[in-house]
mmCIF file of the N, C-alpha and C atoms, coordinates in Angstrom:
data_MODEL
# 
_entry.id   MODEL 
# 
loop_
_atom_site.group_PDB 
_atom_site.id 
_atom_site.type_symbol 
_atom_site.label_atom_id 
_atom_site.label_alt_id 
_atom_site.label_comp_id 
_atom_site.label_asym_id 
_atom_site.label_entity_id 
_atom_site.label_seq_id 
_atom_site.pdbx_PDB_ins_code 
_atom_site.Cartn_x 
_atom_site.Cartn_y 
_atom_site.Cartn_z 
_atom_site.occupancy 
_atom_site.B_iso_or_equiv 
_atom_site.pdbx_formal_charge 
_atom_site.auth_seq_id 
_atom_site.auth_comp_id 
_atom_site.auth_asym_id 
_atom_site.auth_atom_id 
_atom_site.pdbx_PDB_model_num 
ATOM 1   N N  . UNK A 1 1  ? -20.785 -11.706 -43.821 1.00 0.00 ? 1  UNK A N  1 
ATOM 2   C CA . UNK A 1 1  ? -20.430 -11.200 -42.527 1.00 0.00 ? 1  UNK A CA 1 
ATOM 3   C C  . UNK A 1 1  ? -20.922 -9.773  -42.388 1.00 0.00 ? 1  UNK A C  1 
ATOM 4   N N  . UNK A 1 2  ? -21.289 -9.625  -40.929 1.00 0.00 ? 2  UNK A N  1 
ATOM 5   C CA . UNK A 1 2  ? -21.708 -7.901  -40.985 1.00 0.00 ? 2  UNK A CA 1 
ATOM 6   C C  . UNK A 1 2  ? -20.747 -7.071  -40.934 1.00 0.00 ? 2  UNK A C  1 
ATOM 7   N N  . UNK A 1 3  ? -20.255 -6.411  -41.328 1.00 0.00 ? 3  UNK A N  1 
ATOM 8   C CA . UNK A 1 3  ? -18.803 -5.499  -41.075 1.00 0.00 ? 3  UNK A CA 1 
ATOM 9   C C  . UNK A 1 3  ? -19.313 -4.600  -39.581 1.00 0.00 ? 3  UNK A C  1 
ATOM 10  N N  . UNK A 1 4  ? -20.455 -4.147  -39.811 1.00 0.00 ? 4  UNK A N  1 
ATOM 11  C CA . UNK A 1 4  ? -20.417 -3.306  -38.534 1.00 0.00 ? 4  UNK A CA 1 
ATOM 12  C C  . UNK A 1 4  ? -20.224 -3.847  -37.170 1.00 0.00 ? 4  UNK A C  1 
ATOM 13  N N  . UNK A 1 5  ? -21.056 -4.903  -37.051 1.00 0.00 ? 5  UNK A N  1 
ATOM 14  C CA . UNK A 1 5  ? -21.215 -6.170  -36.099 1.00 0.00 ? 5  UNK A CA 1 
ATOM 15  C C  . UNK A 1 5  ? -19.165 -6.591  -35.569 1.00 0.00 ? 5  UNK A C  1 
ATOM 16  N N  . UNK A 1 6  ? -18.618 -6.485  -36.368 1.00 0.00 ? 6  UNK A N  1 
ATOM 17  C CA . UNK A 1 6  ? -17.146 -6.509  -36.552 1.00 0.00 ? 6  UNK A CA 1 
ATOM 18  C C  . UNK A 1 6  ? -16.299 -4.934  -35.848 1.00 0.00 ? 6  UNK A C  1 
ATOM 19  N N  . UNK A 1 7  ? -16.606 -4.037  -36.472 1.00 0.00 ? 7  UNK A N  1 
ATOM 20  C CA . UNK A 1 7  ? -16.822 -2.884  -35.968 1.00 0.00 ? 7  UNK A CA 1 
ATOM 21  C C  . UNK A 1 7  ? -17.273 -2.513  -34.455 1.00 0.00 ? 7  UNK A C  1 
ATOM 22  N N  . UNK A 1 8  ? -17.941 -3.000  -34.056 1.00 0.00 ? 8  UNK A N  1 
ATOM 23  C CA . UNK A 1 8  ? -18.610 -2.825  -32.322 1.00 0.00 ? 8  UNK A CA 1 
ATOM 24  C C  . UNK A 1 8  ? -17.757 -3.762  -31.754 1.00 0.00 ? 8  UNK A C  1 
ATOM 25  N N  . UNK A 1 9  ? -17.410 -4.752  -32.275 1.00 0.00 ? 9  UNK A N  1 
ATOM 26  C CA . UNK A 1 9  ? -16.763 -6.087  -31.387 1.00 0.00 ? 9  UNK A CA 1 
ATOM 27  C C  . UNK A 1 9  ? -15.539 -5.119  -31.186 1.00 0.00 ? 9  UNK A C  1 
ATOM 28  N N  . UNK A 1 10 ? -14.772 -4.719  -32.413 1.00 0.00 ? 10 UNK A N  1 
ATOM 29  C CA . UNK A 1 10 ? -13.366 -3.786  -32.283 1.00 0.00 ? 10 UNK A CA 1 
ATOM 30  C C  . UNK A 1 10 ? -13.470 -3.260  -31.585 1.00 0.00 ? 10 UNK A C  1 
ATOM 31  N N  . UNK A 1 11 ? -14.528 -2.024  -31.639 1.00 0.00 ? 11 UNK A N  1 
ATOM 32  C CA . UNK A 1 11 ? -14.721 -1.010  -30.668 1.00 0.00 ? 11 UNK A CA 1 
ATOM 33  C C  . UNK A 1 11 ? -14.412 -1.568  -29.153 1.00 0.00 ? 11 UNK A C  1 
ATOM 34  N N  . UNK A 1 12 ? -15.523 -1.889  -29.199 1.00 0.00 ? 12 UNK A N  1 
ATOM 35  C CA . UNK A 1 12 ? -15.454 -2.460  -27.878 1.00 0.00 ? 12 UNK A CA 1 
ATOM 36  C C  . UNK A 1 12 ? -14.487 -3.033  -27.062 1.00 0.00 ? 12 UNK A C  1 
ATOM 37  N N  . UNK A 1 13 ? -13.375 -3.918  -28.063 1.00 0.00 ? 13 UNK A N  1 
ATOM 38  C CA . UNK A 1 13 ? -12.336 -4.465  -27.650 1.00 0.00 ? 13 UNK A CA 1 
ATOM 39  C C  . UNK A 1 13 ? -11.340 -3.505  -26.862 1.00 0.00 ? 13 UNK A C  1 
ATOM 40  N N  . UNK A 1 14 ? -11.125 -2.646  -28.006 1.00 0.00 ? 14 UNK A N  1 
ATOM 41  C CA . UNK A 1 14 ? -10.408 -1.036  -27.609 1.00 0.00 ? 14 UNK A CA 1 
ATOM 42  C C  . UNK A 1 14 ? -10.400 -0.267  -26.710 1.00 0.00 ? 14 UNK A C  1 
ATOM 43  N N  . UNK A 1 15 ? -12.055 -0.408  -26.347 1.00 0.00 ? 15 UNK A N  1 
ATOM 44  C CA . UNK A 1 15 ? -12.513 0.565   -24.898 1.00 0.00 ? 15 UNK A CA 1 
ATOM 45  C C  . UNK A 1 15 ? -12.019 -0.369  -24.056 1.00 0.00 ? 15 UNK A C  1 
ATOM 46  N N  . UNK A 1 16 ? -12.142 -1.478  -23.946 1.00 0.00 ? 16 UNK A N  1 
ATOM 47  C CA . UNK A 1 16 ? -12.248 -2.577  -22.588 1.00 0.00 ? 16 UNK A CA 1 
ATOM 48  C C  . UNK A 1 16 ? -10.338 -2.212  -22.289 1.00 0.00 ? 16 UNK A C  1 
ATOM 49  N N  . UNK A 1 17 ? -9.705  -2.255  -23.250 1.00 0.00 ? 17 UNK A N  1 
ATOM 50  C CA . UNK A 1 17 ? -8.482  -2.215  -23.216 1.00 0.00 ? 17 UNK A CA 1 
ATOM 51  C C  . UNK A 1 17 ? -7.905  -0.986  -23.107 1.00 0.00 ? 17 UNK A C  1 
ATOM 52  N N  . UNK A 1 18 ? -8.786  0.173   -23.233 1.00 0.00 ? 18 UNK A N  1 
ATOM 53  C CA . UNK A 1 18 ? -8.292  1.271   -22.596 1.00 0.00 ? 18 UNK A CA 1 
ATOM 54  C C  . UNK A 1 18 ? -8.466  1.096   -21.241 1.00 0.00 ? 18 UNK A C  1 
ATOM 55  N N  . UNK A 1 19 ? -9.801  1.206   -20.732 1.00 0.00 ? 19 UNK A N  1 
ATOM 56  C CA . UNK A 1 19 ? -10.447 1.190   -19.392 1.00 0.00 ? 19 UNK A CA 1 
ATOM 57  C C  . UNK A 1 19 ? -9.320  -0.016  -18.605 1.00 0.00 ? 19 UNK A C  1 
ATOM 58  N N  . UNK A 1 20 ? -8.782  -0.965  -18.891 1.00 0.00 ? 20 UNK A N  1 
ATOM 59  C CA . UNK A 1 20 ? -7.994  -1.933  -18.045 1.00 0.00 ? 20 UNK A CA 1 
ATOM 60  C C  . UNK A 1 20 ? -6.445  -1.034  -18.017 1.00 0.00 ? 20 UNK A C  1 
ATOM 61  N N  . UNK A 1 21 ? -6.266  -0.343  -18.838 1.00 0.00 ? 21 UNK A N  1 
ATOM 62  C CA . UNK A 1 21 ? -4.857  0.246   -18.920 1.00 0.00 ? 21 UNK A CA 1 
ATOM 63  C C  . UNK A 1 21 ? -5.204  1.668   -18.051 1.00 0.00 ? 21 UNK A C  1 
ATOM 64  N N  . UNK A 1 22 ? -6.139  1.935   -17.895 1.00 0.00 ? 22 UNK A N  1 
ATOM 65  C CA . UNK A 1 22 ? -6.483  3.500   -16.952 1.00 0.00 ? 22 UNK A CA 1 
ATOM 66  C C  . UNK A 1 22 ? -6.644  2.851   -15.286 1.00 0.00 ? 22 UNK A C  1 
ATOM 67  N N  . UNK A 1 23 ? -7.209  1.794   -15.416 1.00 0.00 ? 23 UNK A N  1 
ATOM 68  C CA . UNK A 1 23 ? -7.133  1.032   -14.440 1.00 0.00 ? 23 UNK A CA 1 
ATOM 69  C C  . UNK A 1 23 ? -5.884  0.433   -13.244 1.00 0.00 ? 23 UNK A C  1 
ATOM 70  N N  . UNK A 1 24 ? -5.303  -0.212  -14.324 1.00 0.00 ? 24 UNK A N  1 
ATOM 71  C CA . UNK A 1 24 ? -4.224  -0.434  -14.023 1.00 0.00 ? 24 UNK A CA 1 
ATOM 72  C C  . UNK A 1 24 ? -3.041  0.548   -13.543 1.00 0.00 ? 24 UNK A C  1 
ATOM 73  N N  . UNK A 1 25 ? -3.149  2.243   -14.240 1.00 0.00 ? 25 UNK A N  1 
ATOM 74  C CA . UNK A 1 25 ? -2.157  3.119   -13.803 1.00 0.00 ? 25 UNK A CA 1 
ATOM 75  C C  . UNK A 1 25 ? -2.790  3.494   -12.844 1.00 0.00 ? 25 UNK A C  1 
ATOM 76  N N  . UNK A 1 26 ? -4.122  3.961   -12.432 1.00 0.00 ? 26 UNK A N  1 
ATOM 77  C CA . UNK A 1 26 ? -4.725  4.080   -10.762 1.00 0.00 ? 26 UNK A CA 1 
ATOM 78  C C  . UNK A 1 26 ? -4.401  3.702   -9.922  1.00 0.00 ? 26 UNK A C  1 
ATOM 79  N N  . UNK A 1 27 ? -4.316  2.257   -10.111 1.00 0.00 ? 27 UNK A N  1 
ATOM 80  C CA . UNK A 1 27 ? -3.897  1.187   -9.005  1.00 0.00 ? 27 UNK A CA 1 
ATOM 81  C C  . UNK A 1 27 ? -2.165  1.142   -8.948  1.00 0.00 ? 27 UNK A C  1 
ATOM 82  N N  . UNK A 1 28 ? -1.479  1.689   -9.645  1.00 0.00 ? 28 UNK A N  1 
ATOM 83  C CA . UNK A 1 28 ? -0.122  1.728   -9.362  1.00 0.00 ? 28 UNK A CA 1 
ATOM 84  C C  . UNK A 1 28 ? 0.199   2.639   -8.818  1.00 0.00 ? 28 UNK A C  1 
ATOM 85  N N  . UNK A 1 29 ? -0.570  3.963   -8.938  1.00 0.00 ? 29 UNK A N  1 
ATOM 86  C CA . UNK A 1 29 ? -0.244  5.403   -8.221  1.00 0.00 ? 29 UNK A CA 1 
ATOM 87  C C  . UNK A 1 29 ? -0.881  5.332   -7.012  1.00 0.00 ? 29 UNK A C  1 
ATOM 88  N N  . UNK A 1 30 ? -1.778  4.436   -6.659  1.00 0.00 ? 30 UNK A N  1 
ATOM 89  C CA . UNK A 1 30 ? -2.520  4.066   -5.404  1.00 0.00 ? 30 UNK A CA 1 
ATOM 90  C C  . UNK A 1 30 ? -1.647  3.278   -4.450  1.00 0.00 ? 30 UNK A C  1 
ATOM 91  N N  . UNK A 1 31 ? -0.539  2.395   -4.947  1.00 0.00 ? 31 UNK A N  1 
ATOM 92  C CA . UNK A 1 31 ? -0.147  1.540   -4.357  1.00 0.00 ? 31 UNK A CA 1 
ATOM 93  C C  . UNK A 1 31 ? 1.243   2.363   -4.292  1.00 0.00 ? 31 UNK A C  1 
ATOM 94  N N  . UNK A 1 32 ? 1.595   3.538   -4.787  1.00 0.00 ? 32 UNK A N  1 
ATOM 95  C CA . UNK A 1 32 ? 3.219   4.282   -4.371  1.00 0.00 ? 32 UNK A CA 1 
ATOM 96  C C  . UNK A 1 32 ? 2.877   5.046   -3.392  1.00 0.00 ? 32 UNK A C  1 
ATOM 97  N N  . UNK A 1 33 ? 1.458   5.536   -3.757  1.00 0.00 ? 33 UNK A N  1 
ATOM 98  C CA . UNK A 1 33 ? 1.263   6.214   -2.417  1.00 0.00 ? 33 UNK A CA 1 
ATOM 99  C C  . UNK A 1 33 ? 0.684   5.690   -0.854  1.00 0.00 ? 33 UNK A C  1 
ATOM 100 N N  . UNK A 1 34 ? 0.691   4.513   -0.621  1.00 0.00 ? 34 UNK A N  1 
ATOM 101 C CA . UNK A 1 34 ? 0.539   3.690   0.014   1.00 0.00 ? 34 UNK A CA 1 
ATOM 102 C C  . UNK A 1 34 ? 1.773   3.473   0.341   1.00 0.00 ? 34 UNK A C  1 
ATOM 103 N N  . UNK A 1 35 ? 2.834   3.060   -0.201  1.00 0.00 ? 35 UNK A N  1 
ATOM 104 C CA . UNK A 1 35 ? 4.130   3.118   0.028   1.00 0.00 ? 35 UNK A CA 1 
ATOM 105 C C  . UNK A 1 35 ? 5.006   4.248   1.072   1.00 0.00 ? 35 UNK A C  1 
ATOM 106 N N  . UNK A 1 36 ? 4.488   4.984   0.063   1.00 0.00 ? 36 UNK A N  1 
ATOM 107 C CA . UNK A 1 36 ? 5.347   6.412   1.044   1.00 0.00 ? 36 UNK A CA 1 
ATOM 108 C C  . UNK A 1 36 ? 4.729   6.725   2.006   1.00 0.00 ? 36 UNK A C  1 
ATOM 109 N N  . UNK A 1 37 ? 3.240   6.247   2.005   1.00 0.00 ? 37 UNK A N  1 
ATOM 110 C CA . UNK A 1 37 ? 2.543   6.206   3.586   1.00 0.00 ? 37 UNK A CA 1 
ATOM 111 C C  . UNK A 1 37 ? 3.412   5.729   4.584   1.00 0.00 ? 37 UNK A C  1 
ATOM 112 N N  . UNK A 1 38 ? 3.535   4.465   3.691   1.00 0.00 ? 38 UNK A N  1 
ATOM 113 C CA . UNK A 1 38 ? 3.713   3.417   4.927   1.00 0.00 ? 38 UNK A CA 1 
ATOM 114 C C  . UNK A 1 38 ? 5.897   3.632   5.391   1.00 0.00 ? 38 UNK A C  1 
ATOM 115 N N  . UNK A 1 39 ? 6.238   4.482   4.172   1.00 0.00 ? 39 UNK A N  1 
ATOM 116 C CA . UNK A 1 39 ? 7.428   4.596   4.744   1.00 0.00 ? 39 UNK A CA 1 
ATOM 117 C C  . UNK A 1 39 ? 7.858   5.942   5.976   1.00 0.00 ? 39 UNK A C  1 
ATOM 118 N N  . UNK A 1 40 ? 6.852   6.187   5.485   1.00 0.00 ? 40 UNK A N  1 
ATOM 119 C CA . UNK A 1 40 ? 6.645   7.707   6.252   1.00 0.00 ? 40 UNK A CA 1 
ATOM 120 C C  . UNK A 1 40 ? 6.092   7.242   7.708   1.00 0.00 ? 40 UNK A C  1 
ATOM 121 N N  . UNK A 1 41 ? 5.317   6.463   8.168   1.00 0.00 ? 41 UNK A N  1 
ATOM 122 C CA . UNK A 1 41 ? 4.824   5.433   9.625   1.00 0.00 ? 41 UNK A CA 1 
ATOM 123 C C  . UNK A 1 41 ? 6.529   4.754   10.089  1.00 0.00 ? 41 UNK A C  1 
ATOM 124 N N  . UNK A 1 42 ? 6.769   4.088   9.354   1.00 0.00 ? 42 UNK A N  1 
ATOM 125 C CA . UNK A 1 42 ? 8.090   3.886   9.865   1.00 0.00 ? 42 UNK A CA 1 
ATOM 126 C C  . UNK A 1 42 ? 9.078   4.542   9.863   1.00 0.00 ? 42 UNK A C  1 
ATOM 127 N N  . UNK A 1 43 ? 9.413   5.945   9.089   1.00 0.00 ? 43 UNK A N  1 
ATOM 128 C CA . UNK A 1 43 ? 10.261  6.738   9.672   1.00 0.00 ? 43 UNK A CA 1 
ATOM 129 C C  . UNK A 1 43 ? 9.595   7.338   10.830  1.00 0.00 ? 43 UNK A C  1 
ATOM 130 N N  . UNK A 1 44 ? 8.791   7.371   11.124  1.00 0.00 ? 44 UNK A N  1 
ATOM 131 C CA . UNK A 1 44 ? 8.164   8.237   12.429  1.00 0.00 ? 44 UNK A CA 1 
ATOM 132 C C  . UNK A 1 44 ? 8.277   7.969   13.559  1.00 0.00 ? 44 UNK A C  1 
ATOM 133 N N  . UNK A 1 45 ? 8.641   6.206   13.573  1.00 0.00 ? 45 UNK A N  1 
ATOM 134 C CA . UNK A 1 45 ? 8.342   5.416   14.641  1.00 0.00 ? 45 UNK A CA 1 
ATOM 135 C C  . UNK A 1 45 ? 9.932   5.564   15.801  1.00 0.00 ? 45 UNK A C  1 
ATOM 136 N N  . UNK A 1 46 ? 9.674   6.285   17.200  1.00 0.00 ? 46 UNK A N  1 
ATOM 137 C CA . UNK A 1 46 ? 11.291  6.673   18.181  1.00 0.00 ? 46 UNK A CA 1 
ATOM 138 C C  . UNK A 1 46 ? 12.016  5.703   18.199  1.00 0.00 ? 46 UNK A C  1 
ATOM 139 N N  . UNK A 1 47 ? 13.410  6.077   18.368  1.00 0.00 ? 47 UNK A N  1 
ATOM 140 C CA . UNK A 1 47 ? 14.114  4.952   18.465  1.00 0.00 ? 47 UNK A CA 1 
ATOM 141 C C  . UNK A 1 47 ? 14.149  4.819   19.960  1.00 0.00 ? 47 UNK A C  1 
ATOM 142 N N  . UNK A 1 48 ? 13.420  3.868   20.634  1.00 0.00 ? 48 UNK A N  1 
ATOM 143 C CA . UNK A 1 48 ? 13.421  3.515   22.031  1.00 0.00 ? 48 UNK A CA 1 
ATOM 144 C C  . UNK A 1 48 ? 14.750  3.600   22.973  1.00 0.00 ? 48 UNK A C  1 
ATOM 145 N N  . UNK A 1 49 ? 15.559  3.714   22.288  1.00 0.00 ? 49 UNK A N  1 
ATOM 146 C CA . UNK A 1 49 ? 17.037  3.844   23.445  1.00 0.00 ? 49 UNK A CA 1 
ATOM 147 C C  . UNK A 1 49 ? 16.821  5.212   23.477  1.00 0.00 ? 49 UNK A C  1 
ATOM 148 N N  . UNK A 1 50 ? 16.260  6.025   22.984  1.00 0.00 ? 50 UNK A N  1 
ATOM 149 C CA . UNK A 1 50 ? 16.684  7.402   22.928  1.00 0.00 ? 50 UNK A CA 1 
ATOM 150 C C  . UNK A 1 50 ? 15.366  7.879   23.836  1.00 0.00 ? 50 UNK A C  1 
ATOM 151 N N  . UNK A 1 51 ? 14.126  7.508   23.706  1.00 0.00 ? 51 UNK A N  1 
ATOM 152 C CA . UNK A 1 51 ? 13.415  8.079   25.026  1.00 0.00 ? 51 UNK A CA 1 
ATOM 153 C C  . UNK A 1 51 ? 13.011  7.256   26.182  1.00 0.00 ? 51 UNK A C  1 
ATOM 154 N N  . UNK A 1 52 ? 13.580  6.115   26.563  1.00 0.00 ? 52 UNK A N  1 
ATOM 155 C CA . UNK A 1 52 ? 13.157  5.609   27.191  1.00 0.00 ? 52 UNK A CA 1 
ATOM 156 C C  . UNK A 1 52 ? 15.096  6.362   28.802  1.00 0.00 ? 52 UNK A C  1 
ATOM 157 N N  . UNK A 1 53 ? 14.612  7.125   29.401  1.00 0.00 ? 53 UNK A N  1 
ATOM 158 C CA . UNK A 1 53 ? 15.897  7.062   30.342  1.00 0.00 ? 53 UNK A CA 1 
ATOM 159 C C  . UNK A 1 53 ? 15.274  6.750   31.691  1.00 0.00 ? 53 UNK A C  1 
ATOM 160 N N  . UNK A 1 54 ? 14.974  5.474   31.906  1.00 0.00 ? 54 UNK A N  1 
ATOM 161 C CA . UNK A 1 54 ? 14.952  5.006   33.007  1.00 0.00 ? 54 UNK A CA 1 
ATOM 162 C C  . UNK A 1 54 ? 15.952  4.062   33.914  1.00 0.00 ? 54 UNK A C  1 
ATOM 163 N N  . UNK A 1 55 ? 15.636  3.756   35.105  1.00 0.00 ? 55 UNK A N  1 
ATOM 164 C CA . UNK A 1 55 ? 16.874  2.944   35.286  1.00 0.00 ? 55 UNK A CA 1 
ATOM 165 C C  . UNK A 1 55 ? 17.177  1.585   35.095  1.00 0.00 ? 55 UNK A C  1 
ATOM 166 N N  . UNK A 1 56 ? 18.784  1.251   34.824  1.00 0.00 ? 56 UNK A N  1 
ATOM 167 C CA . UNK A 1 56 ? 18.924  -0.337  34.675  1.00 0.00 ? 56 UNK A CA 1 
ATOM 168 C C  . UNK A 1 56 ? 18.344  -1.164  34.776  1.00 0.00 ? 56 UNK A C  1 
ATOM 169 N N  . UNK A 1 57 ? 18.066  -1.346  36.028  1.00 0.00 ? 57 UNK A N  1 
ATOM 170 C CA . UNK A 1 57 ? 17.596  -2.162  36.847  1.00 0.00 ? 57 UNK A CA 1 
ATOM 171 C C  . UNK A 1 57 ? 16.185  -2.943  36.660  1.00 0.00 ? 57 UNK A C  1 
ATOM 172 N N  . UNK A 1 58 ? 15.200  -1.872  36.264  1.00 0.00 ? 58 UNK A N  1 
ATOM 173 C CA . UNK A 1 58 ? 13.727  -1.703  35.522  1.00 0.00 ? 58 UNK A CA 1 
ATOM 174 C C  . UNK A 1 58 ? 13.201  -2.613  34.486  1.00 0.00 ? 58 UNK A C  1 
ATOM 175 N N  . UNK A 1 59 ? 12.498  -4.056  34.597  1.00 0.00 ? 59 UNK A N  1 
ATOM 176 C CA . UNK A 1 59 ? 12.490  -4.753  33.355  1.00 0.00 ? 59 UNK A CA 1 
ATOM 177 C C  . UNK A 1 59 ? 13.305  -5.798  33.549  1.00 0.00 ? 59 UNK A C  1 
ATOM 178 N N  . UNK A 1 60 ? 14.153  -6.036  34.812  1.00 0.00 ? 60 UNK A N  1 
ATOM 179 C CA . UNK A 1 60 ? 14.964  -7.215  35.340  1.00 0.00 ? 60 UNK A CA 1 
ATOM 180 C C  . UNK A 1 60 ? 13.901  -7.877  35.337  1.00 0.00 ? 60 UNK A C  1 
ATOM 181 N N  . UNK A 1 61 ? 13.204  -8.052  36.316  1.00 0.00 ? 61 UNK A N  1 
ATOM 182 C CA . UNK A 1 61 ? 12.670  -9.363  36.979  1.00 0.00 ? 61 UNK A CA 1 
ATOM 183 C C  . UNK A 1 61 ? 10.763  -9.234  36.345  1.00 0.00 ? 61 UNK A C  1 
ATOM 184 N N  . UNK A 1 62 ? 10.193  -10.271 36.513  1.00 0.00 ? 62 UNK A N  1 
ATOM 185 C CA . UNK A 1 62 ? 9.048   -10.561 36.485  1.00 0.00 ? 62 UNK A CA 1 
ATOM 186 C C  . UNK A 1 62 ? 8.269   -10.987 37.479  1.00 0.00 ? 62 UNK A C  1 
ATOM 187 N N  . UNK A 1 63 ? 6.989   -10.385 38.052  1.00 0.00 ? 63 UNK A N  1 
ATOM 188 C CA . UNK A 1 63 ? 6.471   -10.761 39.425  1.00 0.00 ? 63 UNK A CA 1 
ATOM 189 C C  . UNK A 1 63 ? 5.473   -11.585 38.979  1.00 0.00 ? 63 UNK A C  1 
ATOM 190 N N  . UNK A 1 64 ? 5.693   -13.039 39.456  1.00 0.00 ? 64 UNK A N  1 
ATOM 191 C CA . UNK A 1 64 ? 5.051   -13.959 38.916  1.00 0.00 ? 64 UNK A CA 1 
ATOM 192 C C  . UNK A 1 64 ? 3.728   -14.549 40.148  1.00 0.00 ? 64 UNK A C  1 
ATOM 193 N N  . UNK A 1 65 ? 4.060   -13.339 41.319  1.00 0.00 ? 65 UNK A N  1 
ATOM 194 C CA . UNK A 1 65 ? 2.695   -14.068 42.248  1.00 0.00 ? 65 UNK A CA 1 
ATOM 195 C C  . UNK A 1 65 ? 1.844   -12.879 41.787  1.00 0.00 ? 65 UNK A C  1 
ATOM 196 N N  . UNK A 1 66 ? 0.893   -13.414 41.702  1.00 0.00 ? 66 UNK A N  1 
ATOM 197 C CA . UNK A 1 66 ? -0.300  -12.182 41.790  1.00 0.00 ? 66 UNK A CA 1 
ATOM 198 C C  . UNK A 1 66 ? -1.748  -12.853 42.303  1.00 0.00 ? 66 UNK A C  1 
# 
């Protein structure tokens, strides 16, 4: 057997398995901050009773000739 040939396969194994574990924490800090994006869009979003002061009445009916 070649030992070195054994040696590169290791190696190699090691890197691939670093590079998937550096990978993998990218994509988790990518996806919290995506999160707090997206919680931050929905805290932003008015609460419609509060700016809408129009009257009652408004939004009754539907004009269905046109």
């Amino acid at each position: 057997m070649d030992v070195t040939g054994i040696a590169n396969v290791a190696t190699t194994l090691a890197d691939v398995g670093t590079s998937q574990a550096v990978s993998i924490a990218v994509l988790k800090k990518a996806m919290d901050l995506q999160t707090e994006n997206a919680t931050a869009l929905i805290q932003a979003i008015p609460n419609p009773n509060k700016v809408q002061n129009l009257p009652p009445y408004l939004g009754q009916n539907i004009n269905t000739t046109a």
